[in-house]
C-alpha positions as CSV (number, residue, x, y, z in Angstrom):
1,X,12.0,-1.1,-6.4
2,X,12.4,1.8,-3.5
3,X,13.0,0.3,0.3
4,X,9.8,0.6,1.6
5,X,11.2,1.6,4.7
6,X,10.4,4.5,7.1
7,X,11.8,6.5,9.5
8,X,9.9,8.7,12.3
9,X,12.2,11.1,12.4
10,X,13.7,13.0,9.3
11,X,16.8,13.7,11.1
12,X,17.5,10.3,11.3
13,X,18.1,10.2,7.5
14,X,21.0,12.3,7.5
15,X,23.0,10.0,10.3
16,X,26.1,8.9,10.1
17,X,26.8,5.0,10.3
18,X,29.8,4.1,12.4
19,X,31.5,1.0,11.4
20,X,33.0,-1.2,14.0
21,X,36.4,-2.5,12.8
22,X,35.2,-6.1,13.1
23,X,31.9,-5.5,10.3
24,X,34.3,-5.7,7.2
25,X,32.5,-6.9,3.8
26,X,33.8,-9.6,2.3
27,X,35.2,-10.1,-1.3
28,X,36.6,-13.0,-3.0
29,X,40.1,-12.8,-4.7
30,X,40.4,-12.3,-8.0
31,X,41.5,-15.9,-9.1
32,X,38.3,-17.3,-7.7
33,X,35.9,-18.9,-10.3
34,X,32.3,-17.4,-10.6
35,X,29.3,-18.8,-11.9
36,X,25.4,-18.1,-11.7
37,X,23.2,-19.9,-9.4
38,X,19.2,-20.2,-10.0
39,X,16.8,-20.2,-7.2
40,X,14.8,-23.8,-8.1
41,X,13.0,-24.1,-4.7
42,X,12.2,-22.4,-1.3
43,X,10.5,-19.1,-0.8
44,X,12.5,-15.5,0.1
45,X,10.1,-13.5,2.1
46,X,10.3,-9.6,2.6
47,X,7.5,-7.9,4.8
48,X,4.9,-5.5,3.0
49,X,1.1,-4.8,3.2
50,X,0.9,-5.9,7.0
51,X,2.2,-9.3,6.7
52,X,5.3,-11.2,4.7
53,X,4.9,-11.4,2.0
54,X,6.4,-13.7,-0.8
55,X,8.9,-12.0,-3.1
56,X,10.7,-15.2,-4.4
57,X,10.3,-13.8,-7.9
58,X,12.6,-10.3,-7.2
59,X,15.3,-13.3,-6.3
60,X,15.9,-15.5,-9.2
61,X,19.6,-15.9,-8.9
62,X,22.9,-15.5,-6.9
63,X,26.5,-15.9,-7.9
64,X,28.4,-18.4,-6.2
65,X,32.6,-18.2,-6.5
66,X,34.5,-20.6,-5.6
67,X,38.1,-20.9,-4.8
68,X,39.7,-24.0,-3.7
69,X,37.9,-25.5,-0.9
70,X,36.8,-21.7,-0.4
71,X,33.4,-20.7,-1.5
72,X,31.1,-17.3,-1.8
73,X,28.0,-16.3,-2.2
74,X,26.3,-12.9,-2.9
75,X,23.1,-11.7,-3.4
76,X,21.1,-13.9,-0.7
77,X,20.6,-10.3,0.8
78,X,17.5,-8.1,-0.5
79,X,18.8,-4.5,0.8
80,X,22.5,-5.4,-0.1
81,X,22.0,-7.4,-2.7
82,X,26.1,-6.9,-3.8
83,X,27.3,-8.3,-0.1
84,X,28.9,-12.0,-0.1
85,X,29.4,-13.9,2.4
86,X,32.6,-17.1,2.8
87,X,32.3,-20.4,3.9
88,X,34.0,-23.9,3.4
89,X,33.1,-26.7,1.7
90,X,34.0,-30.3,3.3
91,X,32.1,-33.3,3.2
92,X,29.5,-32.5,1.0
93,X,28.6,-29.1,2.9
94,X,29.1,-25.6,2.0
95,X,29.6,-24.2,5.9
96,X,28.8,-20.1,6.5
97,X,30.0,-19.1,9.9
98,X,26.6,-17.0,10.8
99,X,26.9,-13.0,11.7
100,X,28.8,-12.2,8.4
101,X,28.5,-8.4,7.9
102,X,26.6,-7.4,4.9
103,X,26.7,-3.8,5.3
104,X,25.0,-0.3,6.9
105,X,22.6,2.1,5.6
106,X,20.4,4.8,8.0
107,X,18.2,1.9,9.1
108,X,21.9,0.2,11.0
109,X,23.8,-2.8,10.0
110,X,23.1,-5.8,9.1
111,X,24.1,-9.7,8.5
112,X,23.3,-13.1,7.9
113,X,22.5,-15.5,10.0
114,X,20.8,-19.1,10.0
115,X,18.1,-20.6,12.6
116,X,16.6,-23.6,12.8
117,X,13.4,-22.5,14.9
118,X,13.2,-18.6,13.9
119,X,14.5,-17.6,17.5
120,X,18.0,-19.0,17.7
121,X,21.0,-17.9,15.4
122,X,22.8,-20.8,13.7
123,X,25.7,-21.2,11.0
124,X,24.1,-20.8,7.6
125,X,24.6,-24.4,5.9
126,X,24.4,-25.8,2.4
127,X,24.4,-29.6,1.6
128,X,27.1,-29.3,-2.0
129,X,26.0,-31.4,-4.8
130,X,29.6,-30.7,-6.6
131,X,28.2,-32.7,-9.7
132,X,25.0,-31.5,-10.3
133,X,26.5,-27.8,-9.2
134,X,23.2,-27.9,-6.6
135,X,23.6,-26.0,-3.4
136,X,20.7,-27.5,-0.8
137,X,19.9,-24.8,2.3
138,X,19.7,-27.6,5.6
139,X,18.7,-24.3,7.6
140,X,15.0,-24.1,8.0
141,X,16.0,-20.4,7.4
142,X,18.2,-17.4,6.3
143,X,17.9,-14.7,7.7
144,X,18.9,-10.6,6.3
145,X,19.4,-9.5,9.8
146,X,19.7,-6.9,12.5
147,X,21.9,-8.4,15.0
148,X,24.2,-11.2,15.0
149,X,23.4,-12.9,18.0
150,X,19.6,-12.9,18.1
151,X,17.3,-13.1,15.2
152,X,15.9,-9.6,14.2
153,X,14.7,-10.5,10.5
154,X,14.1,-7.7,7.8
155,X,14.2,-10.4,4.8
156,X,13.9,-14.3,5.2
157,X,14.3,-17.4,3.1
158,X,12.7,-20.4,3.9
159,X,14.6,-23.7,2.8
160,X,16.0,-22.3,-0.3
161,X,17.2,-24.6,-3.3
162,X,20.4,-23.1,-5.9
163,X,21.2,-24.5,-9.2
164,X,23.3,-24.1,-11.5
165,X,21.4,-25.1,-13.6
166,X,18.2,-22.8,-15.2
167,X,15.3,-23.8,-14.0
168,X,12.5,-24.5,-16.7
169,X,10.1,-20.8,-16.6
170,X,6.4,-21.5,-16.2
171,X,4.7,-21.6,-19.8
172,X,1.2,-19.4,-20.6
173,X,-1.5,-20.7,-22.0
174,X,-1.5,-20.7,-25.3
175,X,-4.8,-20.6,-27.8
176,X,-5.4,-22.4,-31.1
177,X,-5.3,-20.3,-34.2
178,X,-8.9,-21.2,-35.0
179,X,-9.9,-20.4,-31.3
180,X,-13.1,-18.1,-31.4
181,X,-13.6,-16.2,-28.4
182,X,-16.5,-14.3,-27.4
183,X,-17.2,-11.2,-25.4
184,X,-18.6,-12.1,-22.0
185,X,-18.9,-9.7,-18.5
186,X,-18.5,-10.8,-15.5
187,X,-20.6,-9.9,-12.0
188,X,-18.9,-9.8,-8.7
189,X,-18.5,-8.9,-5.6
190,X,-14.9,-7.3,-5.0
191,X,-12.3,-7.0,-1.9
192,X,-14.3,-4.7,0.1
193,X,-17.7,-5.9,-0.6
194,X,-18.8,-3.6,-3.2
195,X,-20.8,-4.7,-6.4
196,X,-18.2,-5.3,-9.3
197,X,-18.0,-6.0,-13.0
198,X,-15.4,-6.8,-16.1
199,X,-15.2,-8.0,-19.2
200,X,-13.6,-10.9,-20.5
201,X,-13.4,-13.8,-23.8
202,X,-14.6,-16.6,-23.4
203,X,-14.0,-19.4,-26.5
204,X,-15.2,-23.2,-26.8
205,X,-12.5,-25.6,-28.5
206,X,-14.4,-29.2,-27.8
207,X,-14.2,-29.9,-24.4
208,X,-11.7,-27.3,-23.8
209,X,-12.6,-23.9,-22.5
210,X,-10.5,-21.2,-22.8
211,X,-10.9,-17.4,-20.7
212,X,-9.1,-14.1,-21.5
213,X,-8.9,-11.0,-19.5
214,X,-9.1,-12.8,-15.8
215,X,-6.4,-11.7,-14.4
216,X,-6.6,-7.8,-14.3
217,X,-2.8,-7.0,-14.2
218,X,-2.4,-9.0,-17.5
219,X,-5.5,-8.8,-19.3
220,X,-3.9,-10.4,-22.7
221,X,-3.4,-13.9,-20.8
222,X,-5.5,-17.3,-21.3
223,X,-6.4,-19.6,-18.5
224,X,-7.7,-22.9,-20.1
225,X,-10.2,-25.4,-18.4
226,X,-11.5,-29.1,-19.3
227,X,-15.6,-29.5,-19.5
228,X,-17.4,-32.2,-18.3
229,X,-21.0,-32.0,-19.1
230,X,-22.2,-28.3,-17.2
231,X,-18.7,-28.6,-15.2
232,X,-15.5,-26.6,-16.1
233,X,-13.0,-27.4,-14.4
234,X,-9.7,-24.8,-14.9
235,X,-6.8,-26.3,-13.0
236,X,-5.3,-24.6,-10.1
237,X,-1.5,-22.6,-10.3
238,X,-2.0,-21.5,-14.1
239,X,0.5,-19.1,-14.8
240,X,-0.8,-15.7,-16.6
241,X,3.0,-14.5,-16.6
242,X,5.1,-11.8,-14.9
243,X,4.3,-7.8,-14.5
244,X,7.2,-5.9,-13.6
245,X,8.8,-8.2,-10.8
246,X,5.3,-10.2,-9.9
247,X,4.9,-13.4,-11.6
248,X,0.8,-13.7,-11.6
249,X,-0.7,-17.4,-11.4
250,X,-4.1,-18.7,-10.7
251,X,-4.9,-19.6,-7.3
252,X,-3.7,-23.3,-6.1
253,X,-6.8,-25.0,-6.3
254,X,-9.1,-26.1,-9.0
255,X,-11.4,-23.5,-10.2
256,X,-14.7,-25.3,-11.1
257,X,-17.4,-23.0,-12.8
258,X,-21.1,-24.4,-13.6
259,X,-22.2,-23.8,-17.4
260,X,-25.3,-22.9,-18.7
261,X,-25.6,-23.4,-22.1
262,X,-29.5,-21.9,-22.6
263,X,-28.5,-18.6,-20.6
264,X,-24.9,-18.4,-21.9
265,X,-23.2,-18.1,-17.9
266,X,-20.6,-19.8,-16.4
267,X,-20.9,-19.6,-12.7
268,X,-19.0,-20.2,-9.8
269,X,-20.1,-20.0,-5.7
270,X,-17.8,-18.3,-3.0
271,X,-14.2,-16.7,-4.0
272,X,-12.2,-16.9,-6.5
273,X,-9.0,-15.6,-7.2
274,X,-5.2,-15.0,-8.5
275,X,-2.2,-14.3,-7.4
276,X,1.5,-13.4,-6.7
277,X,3.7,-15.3,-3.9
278,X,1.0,-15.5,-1.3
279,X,-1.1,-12.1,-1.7
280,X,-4.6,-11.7,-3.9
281,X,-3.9,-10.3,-7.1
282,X,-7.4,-10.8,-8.4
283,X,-10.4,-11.2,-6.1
284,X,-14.0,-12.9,-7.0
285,X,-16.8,-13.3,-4.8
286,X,-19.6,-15.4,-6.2
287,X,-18.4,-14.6,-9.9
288,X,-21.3,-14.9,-12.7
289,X,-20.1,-14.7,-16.5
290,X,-22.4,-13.9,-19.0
291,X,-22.0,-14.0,-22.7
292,X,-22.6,-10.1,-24.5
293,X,-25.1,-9.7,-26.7
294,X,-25.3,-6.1,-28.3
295,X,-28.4,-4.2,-28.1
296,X,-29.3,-0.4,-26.7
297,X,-28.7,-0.6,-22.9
298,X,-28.5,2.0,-20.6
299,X,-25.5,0.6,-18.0
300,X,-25.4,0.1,-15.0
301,X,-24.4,2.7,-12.5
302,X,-20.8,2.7,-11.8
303,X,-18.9,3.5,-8.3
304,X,-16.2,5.3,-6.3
305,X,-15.5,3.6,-3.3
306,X,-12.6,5.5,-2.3
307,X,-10.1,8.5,-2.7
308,X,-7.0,7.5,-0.9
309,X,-3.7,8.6,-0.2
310,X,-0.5,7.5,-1.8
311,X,3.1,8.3,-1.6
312,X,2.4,10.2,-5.2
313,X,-1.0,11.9,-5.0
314,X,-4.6,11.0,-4.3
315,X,-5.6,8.2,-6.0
316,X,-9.7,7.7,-6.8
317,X,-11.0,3.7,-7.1
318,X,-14.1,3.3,-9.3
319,X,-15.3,0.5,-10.9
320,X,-17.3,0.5,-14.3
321,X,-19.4,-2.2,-14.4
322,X,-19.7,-3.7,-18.0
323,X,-23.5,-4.6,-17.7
324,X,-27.0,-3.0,-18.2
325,X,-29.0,-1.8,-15.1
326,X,-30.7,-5.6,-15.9
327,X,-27.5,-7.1,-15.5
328,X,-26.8,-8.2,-19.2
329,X,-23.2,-7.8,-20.5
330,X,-22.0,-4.9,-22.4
331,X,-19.8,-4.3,-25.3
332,X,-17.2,-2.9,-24.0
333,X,-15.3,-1.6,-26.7
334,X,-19.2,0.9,-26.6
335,X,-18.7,1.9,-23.3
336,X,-16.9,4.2,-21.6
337,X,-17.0,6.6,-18.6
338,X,-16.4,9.9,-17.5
339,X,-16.0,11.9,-14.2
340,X,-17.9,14.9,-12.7
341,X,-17.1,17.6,-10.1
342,X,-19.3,19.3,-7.6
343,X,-17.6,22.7,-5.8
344,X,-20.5,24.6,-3.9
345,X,-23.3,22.8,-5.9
346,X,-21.5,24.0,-9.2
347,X,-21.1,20.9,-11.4
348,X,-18.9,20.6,-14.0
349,X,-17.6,17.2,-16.6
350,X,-13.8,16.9,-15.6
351,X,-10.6,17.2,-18.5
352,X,-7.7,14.9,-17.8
353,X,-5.6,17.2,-19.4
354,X,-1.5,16.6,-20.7
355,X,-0.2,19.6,-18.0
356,X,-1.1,17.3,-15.1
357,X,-0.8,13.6,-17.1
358,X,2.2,13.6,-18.8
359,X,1.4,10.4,-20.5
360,X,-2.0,11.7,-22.5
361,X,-1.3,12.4,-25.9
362,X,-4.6,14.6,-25.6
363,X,-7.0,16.2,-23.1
364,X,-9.4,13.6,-21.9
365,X,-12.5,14.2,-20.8
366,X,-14.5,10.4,-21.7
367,X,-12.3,7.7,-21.2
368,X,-12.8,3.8,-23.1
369,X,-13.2,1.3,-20.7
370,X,-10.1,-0.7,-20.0
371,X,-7.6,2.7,-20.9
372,X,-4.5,2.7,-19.6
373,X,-1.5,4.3,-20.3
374,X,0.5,2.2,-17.4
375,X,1.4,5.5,-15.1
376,X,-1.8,7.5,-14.1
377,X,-4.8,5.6,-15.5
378,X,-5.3,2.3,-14.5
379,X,-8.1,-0.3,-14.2
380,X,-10.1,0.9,-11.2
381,X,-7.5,3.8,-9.9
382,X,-7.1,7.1,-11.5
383,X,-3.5,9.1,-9.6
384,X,-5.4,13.0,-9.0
385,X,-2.6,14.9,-10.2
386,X,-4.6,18.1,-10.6
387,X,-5.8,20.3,-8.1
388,X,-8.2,19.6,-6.1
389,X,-8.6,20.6,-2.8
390,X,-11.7,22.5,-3.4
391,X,-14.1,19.8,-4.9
392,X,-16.9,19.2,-2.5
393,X,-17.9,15.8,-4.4
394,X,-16.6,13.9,-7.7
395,X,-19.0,11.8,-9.7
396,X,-18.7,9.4,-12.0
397,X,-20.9,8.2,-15.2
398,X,-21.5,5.4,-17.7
399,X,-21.8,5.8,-21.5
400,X,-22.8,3.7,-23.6
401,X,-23.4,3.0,-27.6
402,X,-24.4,-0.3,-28.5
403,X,-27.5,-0.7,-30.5
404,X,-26.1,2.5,-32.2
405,X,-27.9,4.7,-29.2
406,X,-26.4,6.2,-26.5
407,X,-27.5,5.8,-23.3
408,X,-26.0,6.9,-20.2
409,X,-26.0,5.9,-16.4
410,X,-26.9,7.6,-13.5
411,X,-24.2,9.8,-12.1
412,X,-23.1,8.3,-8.9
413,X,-21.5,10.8,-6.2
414,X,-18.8,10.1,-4.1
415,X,-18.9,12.8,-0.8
416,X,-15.2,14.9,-0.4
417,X,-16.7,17.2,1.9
418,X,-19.6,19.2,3.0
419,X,-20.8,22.2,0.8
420,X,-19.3,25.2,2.8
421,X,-17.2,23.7,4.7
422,X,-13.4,25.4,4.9
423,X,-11.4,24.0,1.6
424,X,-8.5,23.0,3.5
425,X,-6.4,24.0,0.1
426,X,-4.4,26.3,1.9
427,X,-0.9,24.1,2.2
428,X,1.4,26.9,3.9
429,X,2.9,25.9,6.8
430,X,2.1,28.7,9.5
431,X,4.5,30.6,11.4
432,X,4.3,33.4,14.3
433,X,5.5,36.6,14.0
434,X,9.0,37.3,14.6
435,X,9.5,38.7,18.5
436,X,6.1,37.0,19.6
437,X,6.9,35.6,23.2
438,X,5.8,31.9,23.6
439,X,4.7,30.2,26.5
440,X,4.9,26.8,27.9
441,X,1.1,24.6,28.0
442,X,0.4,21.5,28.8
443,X,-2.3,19.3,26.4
444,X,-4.2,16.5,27.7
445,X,-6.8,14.8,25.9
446,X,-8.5,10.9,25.5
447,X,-6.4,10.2,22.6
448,X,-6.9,7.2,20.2
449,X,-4.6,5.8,17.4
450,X,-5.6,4.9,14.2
451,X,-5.7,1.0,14.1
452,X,-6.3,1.2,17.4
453,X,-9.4,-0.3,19.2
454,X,-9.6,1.8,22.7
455,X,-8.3,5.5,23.4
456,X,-5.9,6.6,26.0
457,X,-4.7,9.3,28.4
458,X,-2.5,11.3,26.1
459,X,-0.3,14.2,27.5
460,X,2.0,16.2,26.1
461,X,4.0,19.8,26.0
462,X,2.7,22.7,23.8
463,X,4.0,26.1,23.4
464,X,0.8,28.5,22.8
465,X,1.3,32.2,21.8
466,X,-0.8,35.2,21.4
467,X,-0.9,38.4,19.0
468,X,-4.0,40.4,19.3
469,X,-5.9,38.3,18.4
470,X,-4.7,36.0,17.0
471,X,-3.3,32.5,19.1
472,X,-1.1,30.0,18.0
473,X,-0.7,26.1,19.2
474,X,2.8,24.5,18.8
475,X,2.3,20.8,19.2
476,X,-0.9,19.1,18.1
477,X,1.4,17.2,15.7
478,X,3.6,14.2,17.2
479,X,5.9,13.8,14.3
480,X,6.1,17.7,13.2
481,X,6.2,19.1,16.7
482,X,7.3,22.2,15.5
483,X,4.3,22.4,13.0
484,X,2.0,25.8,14.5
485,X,-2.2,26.2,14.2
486,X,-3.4,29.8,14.5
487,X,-6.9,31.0,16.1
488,X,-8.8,33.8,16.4
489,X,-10.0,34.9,19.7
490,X,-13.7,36.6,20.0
491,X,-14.4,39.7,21.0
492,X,-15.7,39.0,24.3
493,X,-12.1,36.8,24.9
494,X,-13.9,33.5,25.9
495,X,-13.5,31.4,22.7
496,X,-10.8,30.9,20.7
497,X,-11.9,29.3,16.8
498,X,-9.4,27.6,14.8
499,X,-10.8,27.0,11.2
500,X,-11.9,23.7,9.9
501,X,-8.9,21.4,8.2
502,X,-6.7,23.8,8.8
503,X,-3.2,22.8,7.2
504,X,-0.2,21.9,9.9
505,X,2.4,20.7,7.2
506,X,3.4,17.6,5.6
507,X,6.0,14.7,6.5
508,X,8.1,13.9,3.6
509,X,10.3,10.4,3.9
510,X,13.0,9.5,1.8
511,X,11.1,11.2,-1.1
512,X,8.2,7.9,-0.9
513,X,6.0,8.5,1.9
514,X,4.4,11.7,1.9
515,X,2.0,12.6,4.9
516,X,-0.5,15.6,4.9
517,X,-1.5,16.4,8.3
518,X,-4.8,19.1,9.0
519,X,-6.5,19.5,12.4
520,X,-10.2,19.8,12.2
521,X,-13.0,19.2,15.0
522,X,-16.5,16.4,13.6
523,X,-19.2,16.6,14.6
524,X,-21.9,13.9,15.7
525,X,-22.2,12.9,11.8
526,X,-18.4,12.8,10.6
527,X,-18.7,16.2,9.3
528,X,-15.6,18.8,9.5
529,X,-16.1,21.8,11.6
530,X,-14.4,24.4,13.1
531,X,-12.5,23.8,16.4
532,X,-14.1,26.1,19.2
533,X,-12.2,26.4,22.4
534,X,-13.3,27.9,25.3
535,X,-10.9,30.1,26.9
536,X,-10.4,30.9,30.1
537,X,-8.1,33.9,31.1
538,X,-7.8,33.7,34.6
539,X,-6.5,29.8,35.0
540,X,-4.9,30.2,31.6
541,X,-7.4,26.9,30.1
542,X,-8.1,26.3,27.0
543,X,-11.3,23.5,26.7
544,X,-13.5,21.9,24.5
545,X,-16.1,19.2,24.5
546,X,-15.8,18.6,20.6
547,X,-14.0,15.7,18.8
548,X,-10.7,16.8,17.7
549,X,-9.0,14.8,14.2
550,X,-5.8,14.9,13.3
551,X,-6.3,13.7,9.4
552,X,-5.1,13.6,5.9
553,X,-8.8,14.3,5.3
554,X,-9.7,11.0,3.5
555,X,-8.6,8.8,7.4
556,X,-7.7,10.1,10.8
557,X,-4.0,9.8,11.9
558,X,-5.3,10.5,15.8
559,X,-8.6,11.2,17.3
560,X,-8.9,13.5,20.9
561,X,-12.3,14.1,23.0
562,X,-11.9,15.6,26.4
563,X,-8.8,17.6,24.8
564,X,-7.7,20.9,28.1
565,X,-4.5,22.7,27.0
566,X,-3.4,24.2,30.3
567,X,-0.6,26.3,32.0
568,X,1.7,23.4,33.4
569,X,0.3,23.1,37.2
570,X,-3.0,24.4,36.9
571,X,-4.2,20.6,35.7
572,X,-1.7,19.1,38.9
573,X,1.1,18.2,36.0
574,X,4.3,20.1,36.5
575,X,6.1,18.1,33.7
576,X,5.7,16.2,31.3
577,X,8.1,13.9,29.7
578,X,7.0,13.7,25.8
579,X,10.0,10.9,24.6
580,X,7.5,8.1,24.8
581,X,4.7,10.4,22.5
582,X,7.4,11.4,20.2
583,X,9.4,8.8,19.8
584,X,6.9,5.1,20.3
585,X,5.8,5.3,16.6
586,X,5.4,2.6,14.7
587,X,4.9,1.7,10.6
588,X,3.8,-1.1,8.8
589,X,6.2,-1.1,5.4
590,X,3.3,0.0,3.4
591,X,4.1,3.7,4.8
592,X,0.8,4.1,7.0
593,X,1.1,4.2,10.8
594,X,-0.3,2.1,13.3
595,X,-0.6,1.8,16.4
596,X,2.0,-1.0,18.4
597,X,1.5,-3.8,16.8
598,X,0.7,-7.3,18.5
599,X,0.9,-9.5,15.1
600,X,4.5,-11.1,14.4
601,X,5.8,-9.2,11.3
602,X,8.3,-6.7,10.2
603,X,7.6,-3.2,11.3
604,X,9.5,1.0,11.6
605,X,9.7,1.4,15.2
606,X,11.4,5.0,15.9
607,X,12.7,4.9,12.1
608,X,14.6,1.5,13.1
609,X,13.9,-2.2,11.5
610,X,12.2,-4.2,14.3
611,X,10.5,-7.9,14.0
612,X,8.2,-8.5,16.1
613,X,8.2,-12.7,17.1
């Protein structure tokens, strides 16, 4: 796992931690016993997609020493999981002084500390079962911290319970040998409210009820249910079993499902879900499964409701819905799917091909439902690892061959951009000629935030340089300030047109987080167009009336209106002082930038851990 961490300013990376003499790590002597401790209760938290998140699975186990009336512990830290901290054991307790030094990276130092309430720093305490070898947390928490007199959390546990003792592991489902499942396809509505569909077994053992291929991540696993007349009734906290470091269960409560034995559906009213710790791993709205039975179909239309960002590529989200356009299930070992792209109205089917996806044996061109090769294919995201900055729109389309007859969907379109619109493929950073003088400017603008609600007054320095025709802007980009944009002036010297998505350079952080920035104006409909300025050479005044976006052209990072880049006095501003602009920026840990948040949480502010109470 990489630390999900960020930092505003790359420079930052490279610091140099100073030690005070007092922070020195801890390490028990050589004659001191060691044995291994299993996490039995309690929850470990760690902050990621805007909120904590529980990652009690990534912290089955510590080692506890002991020596004499001396003990240790190490690994109750997620960031330095080798760090141990000393205590004594009298009475029946194990006693931690808190502020024990755990160790520095570039994000500072940090230690341990325990609170009772969340806000004030206590000794870390253990009631010591010396018998049973069962270590009892009495603090309501443990906190990986930033500060050793104030709580300032990156990672928390919450009542934690070590044995030595192995805990017994949560047991799958298991089918009987004469189980016969059928195909059936469910009907959905997903996350973000879109139509959904996918394909699952269904098999009838007496009153039992058995489904495969709920939970997405683990499509292999069995969740079994009890029926009671047209009631199925699948209990709550099933465990589908771990991916990578997530152990995937049903959700807590009972899952009932109504059966209808003439119609073949099992159905189920409002959501449904799985999950790991206390995030959705699977999400069902209004779920309705109905068994397949093969016959020529033409499917249903399948979707794209998204090309996003990532920290390795563009990533497209589709969904192929295993049913007909009458919503019957589909066999899905007959259907696949295959993509489409559109550049200037020129469409053509898309290869998948082994220089850009390592993992493919092959070129690819129609892809099985359900393929995955675990890397860049999987179900419902597709990592973009060719190029392609000039595709005006991608489509995608369902095949099918039940019935021995193919039939095929419609195509459905997903919009990149505008048909002759700039490409915004050109990813060279600009630069201005060597010997061009530079002068100081002054931009002001209505400026708003992405995740923020309202705009605000937004000034800041720019440089702004001229050859010929040509003018540059130093500035438009808070984090790459020294990033330049280049326009052209007219021939008549009143306008000055930068061109539509026009590349200003990229933010690279620790290798991870990867941000693409181009500057492009919108107009009225949220379509890219060039940025026209209106220049005036007597006051010096460059204006517009357009909507400005900063964007890594799928969202916007910032959005100006009423933008005036100005000689410094000429608006009434002699100076301005650009630390707050530069340096108040703040990340969520799942590398996207917000503006100041007002939730409680873990959050990057200025490339530093802050929690937010």
């Amino acid at each position: 796992m990489k630390r999900t961490l960020l930092l505003t300013m790359l420079s930052a990376l490279f610091s140099i931690v100073a030690f005070a003499e007092d922070d020195v790590l801890i390490t028990p002597p050589e004659t001191a016993t060691v044995e291994t401790y299993y996490t039995i209760s309690g929850n470990f938290y760690i902050y990621g997609n805007q909120q904590w998140e529980d990652a009690t699975a990534d912290m089955p186990t510590i080692k506890v020493a002991f020596d004499g009336s001396d003990i240790y512990i190490q690994g109750l830290a997620f960031w330095f999981k080798e760090a141990w901290i000393k205590g004594t054991i009298a009475d029946g307790k194990a006693t931690f002084t808190s502020g024990q030094y755990l160790g520095a990276d570039n994000y500072g130092k940090e230690y341990l500390v325990g609170s009772e309430d969340g806000h004030t720093v206590t000794d870390i305490i253990f009631n010591y079962d010396s018998t049973e070898g069962i270590l009892t947390a009495i603090n309501e928490y443990i906190f990986e911290n930033g500060k050793t007199d104030a709580v300032s959390a990156y990672t928390f546990w919450n009542k934690p319970t070590f044995s030595k003792t192995p805990p017994p592991a949560p047991e799958v489902v298991t089918v009987p040998e004469t189980l016969v499942a059928e195909e059936y396809a469910i009907s959905y509505t997903d996350f973000d409210g879109h139509a959904a569909g996918s394909s699952v077994k269904v098999g009838f053992d007496g009153t039992d009820v058995y489904i495969q291929g709920f939970c997405a991540t683990l499509p292999e696993a069995w969740i079994k249910g009890t029926m009671d007349g047209n009631t199925i009734t699948f209990a709550g906290g099933q465990y589908y079993g771990k991916y990578s470091s997530y152990e995937l269960f049903l959700q807590d409560n009972d899952v009932v499902l109504t059966y209808d034995e003439v119609n073949n559906t099992l159905t189920a009213t409002g959501l449904v879900y799985n999950q790991t710790g206390n995030s959705y791993a699977d999400y069902y709205k209004n779920p309705v499964i109905k068994k397949v039975v093969e016959k020529i179909a033409t499917p249903a239309t399948p979707t794209i409701s998204a090309i996003k960002a990532s920290g390795y590529g563009d990533v497209v989200r589709y969904n192929v819905p295993p049913i007909d356009v009458n919503g019957d299930g589909l066999v899905s070992s007959k259907l696949s799917f295959q993509f489409y792209t559109d550049v200037e109205q020129e469409i053509n089917p898309l290869t998948f091909t082994t220089d850009y996806f390592s993992k493919l044996t092959e070129d690819m061109t129609v892809i099985p439902y359900g393929f995955t090769e675990d890397y860049d294919f999987y179900n419902n995201e597709i990592y973009l690892n060719m190029p392609h900055s000039t595709w005006n729109k991608i489509g995608i389309q369902s095949i099918y061959t039940g019935g021995g007859e193919e039939k095929k969907s419609e195509i459905f379109w997903y919009t990149i951009k505008e048909y002759g619109g700039n490409e915004g493929g050109d990813t060279e950073d600009i630069t201005i000629p060597a010997g061009i003088e530079t002068s100081d400017y002054v931009f002001s603008a209505n400026a708003l935030e992405n995740g923020r609600e309202e705009a605000t007054p937004r000034e800041a320095e720019m440089k702004v340089a001229f050859d010929g025709n040509d003018v540059y802007f130093q500035g438009f980009v808070v984090d790459l300030p020294e990033k330049w944009a280049k326009g052209t002036l007219s021939e008549d010297g009143k306008t000055v047109t930068i061109p539509s998505l026009q590349y200003l350079g990229q933010q690279n952080i620790m290798d991870w987080f990867i941000f693409d920035y181009y500057l492009t104006a919108v107009d009225a409909e949220g379509h890219n167009t060039d940025i026209v300025f209106n220049y005036d050479a007597d006051t010096q005044k460059f204006t517009t009336n357009q909507t400005i976006v900063l964007t890594d052209k799928t969202e916007p990072y910032w959005t100006f209106t009423n933008v005036v880049i100005a000689k410094p006095g000429s608006t009434g501003i002699e100076h301005i002082n650009t630390t707050k602009d530069n340096k108040d920026t703040w990340y969520n840990l799942n590398g996207v930038r917000i503006a100041q948040p007002t939730e409680k949480g873990l959050y990057i502010h200025n490339g530093r851990k802050v929690m937010l109470r």
